[in-house]
C-alpha positions as CSV (number, residue, x, y, z in Angstrom):
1,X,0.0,0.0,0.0
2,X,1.6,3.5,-1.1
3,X,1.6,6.3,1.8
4,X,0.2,9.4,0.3
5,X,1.4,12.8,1.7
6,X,-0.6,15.1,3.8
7,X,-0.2,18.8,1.7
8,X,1.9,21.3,3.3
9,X,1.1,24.6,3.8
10,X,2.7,25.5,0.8
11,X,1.2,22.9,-1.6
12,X,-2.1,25.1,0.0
13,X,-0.7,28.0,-0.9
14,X,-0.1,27.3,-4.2
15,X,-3.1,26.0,-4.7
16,X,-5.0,28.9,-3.4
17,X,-2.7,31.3,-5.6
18,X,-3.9,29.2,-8.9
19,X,-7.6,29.3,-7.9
20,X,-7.4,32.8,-7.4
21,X,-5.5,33.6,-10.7
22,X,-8.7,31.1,-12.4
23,X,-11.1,33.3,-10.3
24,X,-9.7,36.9,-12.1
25,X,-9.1,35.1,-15.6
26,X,-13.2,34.0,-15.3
27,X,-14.0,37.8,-13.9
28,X,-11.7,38.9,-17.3
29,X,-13.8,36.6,-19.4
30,X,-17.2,37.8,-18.2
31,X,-16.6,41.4,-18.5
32,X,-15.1,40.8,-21.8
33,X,-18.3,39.2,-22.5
34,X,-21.1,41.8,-20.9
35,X,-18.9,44.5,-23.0
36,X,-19.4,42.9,-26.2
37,X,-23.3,41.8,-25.2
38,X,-23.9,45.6,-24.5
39,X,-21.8,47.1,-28.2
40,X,-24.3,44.2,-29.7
41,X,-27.3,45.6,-27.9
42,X,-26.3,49.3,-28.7
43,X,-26.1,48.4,-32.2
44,X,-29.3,46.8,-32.9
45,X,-31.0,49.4,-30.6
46,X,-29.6,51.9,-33.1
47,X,-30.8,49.4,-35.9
48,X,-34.2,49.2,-35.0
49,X,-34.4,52.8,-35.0
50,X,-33.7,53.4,-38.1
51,X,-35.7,50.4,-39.9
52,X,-38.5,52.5,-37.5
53,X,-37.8,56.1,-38.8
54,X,-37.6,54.2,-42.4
55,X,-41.0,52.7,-41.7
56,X,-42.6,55.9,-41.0
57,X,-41.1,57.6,-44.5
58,X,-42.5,54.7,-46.4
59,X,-45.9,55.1,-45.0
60,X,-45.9,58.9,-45.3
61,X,-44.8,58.5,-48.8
62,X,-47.8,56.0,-49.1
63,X,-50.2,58.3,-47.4
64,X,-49.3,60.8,-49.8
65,X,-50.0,59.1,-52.9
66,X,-53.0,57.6,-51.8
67,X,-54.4,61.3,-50.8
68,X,-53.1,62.4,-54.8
69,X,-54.9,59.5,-56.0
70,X,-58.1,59.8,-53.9
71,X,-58.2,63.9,-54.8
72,X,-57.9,62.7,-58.4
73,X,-60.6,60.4,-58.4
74,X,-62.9,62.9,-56.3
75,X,-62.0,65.5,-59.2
76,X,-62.7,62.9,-61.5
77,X,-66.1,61.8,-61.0
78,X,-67.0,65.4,-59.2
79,X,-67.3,63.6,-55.6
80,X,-65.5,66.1,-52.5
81,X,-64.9,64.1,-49.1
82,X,-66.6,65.5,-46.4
């Protein structure tokens, strides 16, 4: 049967130093990640905006035909909207 060692303090140590060096590597990682998750956010906010404002020009640009249209029909068969 083989003996095993007990750790000494300074196998501990050691040990505790790596963990610790893991644990700010991990807290690296994750704030490398929630930076890039926000600059992902931030552009798709800014995105959505502008397929919004785009939305709106393309239905005033509708509305506006369709009141031409309508005003040339009216004036066409001699109807006025109320």
């Amino acid at each position: 049967m083989i003996r095993k060692q007990r750790p000494t303090k300074h196998d501990i140590a050691m040990l505790m130093d790596e963990v610790g060096k893991l644990y700010v590597a991990n807290q690296k990682w994750k704030d490398e990640i929630i930076s890039h998750f926000d600059v992902v956010a931030e552009n798709m906010h800014h995105d959505l905006l502008g397929a919004h404002k785009d939305k709106i020009g393309v239905l005033s640009d509708r509305s506006d035909k369709h009141e031409k249209r309508i005003a040339k029909l009216e004036q066409h068969t001699e109807l006025i909207a109320a």
